[in-house]
Phi, psi and omega in degrees: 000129172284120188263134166275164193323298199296321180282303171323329170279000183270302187311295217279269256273255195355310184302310184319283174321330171315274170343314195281303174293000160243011138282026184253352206251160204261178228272344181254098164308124187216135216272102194274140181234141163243117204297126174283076178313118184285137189273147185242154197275160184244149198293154193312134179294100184271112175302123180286145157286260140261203167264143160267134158270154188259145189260110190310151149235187204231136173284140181271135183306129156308113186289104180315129180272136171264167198274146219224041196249150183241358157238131178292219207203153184218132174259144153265147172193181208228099165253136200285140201222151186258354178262357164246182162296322200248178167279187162229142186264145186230132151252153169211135180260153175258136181285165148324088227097349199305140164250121155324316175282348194305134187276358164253339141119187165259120139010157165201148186222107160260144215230137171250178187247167194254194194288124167078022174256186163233196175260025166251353185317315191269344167291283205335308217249039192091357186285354197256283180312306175306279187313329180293325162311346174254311185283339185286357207242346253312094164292291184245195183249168193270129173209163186262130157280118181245155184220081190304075205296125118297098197291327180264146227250301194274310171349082179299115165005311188281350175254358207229162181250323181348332170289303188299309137359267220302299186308331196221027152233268208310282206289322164329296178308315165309297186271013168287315215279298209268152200260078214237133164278156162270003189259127202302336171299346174232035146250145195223163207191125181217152137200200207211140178035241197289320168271007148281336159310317180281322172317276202317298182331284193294317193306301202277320188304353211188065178275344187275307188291328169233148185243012173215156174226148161224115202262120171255113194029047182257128181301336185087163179252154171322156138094347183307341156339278187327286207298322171316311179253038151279311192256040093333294196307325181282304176348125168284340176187178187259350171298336176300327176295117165305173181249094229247126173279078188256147175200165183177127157320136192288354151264010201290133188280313164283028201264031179231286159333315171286332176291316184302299225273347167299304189305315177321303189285342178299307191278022175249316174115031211259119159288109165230178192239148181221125154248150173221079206254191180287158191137221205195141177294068204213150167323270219295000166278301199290349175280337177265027201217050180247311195297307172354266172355292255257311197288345193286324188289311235262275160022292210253328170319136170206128164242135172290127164309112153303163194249000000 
């Protein structure tokens, strides 16, 4: 069969185009679908929060811890002196608590010891222990006790250099080292027998420096009237005068001496306070009378307050 021309060209251009349209198509067909998305809430809108300022705060003041201690300290030392052979040896008890800083100082008592004694005598008989027990109770006010030695026994002030010793090393040297008031109203100046003899010396010899004496049985040294009524005489007034502190057993071997030296001050117009209880001119009467002492001296102090 014969095709005619016009058709065959017809056929052959039909195949052709045929050809030409599945080669354009790829060779893995691959069939698209479309996915179907579930619609979602959209995320929450986040508001930022404010900024914080931080609110300063104030450190809270360190609460002072209080001192919590109940015996004081007692130091020794060898102060050095150009009027003995020797240094002179010194205790001084520290109260409890002591600040090296207190801006109004401390009290002071210096206390001697009696004939053939040393400068432990008044720790032996309790005077350290009583005071920590009184200022810790607080009975009385925290003061330093000084205890001076005196090696030699017999010496009357005119004979002895110990006064010069005690006035011009040992007490200087205390309110160099130590936190001390300094106003004759809060030094006080004992002893018990032969150093209340030495009490009674310095207070009237040196009357600007103490404003308290405390005579503990004491007799007096020979001639001490006379010296008494030297500085009555040098006096401006009798306030000028220490205030003199007596007490003595009522069996005291020496108590006809101690009533003279009682008549004396009444009739000169001297103020002092007199006690008398039962004993004897013996350690265990000053040992049962140490707290006394402590409130009678503690008593007659006055510290001027810094400003």
């Amino acid at each position: 069969m014969i095709i005619p021309l016009r058709r065959l060209s017809f056929v052959i251009l039909t195949v052709f185009l045929l050809l030409a349209i599945s080669g354009c198509q790829p060779a893995n067909s691959v069939s698209l679908t479309t996915a179907t998305t579930t619609p979602t809430n959209p995320p929450p809108t986040i508001t930022p929060l404010p900024t914080l300022t931080a609110t300063p705060t104030t450190s809270p003041t360190p609460t002072e811890i209080p001192c919590l201690e109940k015996t004081g300290t007692i130091v020794e030392m060898d102060v050095p002196t150009d009027w003995l052979n020797w240094p002179l040896n010194t205790r001084v008890y520290l109260p409890p608590c002591y600040d090296e800083s207190a801006p109004s100082g401390y009290p002071v008592l210096y206390m001697f010891h009696g004939q053939a004694a040393t400068n432990d005598q008044w720790m032996r008989l309790g005077l350290t222990n009583a005071a920590d027990e009184l200022i810790t109770k607080g009975k009385i006010q925290p003061m330093l006790i000084v205890m001076p030695f005196e090696i030699t026994w017999t010496p009357n002030p005119n004979e002895s250099y110990f006064d010069e010793a005690f006035l011009e090393d040992v007490l200087p040297y205390v309110e160099n080292e130590y936190a001390v008031c300094q106003e004759r109203t809060c030094r006080a100046v004992g002893g018990l027998s032969r150093g209340g003899n030495w009490a009674v010396y310095f207070g009237f010899a040196r009357p600007d420096l103490f404003g308290t004496v405390g005579a503990h049985s004491t007799p007096l040294f020979y001639g001490e009237e006379f010296r008494i009524s030297q500085s009555l005489a040098m006096a401006g007034s009798l306030a000028e005068l220490p205030f003199v502190i007596m007490d003595m057993g009522a069996r005291d071997a020496d108590r006809d001496k101690v009533l003279a030296f009682k008549t004396f001050l009444e009739s000169n117009g001297i103020s002092f306070e007199y006690n008398e209880f039962e004993g004897r001119h013996e350690e265990s009467y000053w040992s049962a009378h140490v707290k006394d002492y402590l409130r009678w001296y503690a008593a007659r102090f006055i510290v001027p307050q810094a400003e």
